[in-house]
C-alpha positions in Angstrom: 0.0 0.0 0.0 1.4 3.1 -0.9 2.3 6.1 1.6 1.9 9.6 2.3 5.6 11.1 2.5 7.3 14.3 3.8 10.0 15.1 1.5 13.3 14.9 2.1 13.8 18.5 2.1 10.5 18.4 5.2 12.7 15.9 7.5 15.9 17.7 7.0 14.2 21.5 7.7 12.4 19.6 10.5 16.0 18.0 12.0 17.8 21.3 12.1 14.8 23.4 13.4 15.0 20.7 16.4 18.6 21.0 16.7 18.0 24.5 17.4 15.4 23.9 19.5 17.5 21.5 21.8 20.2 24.1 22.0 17.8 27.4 22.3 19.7 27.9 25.6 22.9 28.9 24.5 23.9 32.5 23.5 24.0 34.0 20.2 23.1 31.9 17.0 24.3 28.5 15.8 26.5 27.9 13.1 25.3 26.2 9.9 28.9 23.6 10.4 27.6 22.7 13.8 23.6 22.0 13.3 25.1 20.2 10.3 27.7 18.0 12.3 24.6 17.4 15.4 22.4 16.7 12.9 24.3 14.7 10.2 22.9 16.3 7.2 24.9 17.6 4.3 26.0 21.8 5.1 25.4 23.0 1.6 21.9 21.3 1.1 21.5 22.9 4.7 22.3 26.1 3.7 19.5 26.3 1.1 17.1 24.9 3.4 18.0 27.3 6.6 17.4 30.2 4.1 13.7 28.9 2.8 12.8 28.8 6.8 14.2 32.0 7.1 12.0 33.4 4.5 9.0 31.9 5.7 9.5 33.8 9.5 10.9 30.2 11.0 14.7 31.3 11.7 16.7 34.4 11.7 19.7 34.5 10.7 23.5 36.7 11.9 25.8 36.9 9.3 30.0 37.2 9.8 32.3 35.8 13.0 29.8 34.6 15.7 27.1 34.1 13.1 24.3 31.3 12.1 20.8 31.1 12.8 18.7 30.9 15.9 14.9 30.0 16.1 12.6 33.2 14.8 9.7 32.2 17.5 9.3 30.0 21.3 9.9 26.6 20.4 6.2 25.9 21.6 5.2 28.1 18.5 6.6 26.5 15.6 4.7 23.1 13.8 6.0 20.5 12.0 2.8 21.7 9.5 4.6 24.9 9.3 8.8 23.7 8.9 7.3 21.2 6.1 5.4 24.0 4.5 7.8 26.1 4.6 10.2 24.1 2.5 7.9 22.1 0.5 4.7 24.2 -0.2 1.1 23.6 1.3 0.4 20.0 2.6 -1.7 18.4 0.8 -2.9 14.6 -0.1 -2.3 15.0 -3.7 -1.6 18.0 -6.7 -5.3 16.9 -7.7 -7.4 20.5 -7.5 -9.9 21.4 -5.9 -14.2 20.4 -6.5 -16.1 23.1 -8.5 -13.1 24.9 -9.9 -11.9 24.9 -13.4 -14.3 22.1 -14.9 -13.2 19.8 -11.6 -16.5 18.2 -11.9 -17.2 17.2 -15.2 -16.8 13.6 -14.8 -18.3 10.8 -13.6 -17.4 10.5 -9.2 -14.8 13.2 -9.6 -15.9 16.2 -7.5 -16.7 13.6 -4.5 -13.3 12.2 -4.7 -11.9 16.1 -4.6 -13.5 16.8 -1.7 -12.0 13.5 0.0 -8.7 14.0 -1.1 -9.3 18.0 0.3 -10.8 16.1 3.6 -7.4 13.9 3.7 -4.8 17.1 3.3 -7.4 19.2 5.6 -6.5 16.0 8.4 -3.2 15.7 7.4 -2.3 19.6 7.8 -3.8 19.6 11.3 -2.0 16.4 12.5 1.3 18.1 11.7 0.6 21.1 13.2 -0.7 19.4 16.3 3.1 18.6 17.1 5.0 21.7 17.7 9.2 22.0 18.3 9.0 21.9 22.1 7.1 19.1 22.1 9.9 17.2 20.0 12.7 18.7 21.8 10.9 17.3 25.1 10.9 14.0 23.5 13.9 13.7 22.3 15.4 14.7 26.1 13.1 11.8 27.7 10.7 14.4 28.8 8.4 14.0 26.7 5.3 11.3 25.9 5.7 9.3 23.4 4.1 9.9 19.8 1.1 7.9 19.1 0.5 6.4 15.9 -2.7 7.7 13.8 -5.8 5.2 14.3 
């Protein structure tokens, strides 16, 4: 059966943003090198993916000696919805429109299906943003409780 996937480019945005999240008590901003080396992703793929979370309002970034990027908001106020938006565009269950728009419902079952597959994103959307950074960060430190499969 065939799966719903974050991109790569959603896990590794979603790594880092932890990783800054996990060190958001230290002073002054983290260097791209060192989320890179905690993390284990590659720094120049990194790099592009700090500066789409920085456009979107997730990080902010110094630049010169000292500089690297620190965590825009409270890790409580960040998503996963949001970092995987962010990178990869709105969440949704498929690239397949949406009912009543642009001839959508011309054929036989279609618009009911559109409306499902909006339905499935709508779910989808608001399970990832039911998950924010500190709740990860707690997690990953043992303080957290464990996440629960969907049923």
């Amino acid at each position: 059966m065939g799966r719903v996937k974050v991109s790569t480019r959603g896990d590794y945005a979603s790594r880092a943003l932890l990783s800054l999240a996990l060190h958001s008590d230290r002073a002054g901003p983290t260097a791209v090198r060192d989320i890179a080396e905690r993390t284990g992703l590659p720094q120049p793929y990194l790099e592009q993916i700090l500066l789409a979370l920085k456009g979107a309002g997730l990080v902010r970034s110094k630049r010169g000696v000292g500089g690297g990027y620190v965590l825009a908001r409270e890790p409580a106020e960040i998503t996963l919805g949001q970092i995987v938006s962010a990178v990869d565009g709105p969440i949704a269950a498929g690239d397949f429109g949406e009912p009543h728009q642009n001839g959508a419902c011309d054929h036989e079952g279609q618009c009911a299906l559109l409306a499902v597959w909006a339905e499935v994103g709508r779910h989808m959307r608001d399970h990832l943003d039911s998950f924010t950074l500190a709740d990860m960060a707690a997690q990953a430190q043992g303080r957290g409780v464990a996440v629960s499969p969907l049923t």
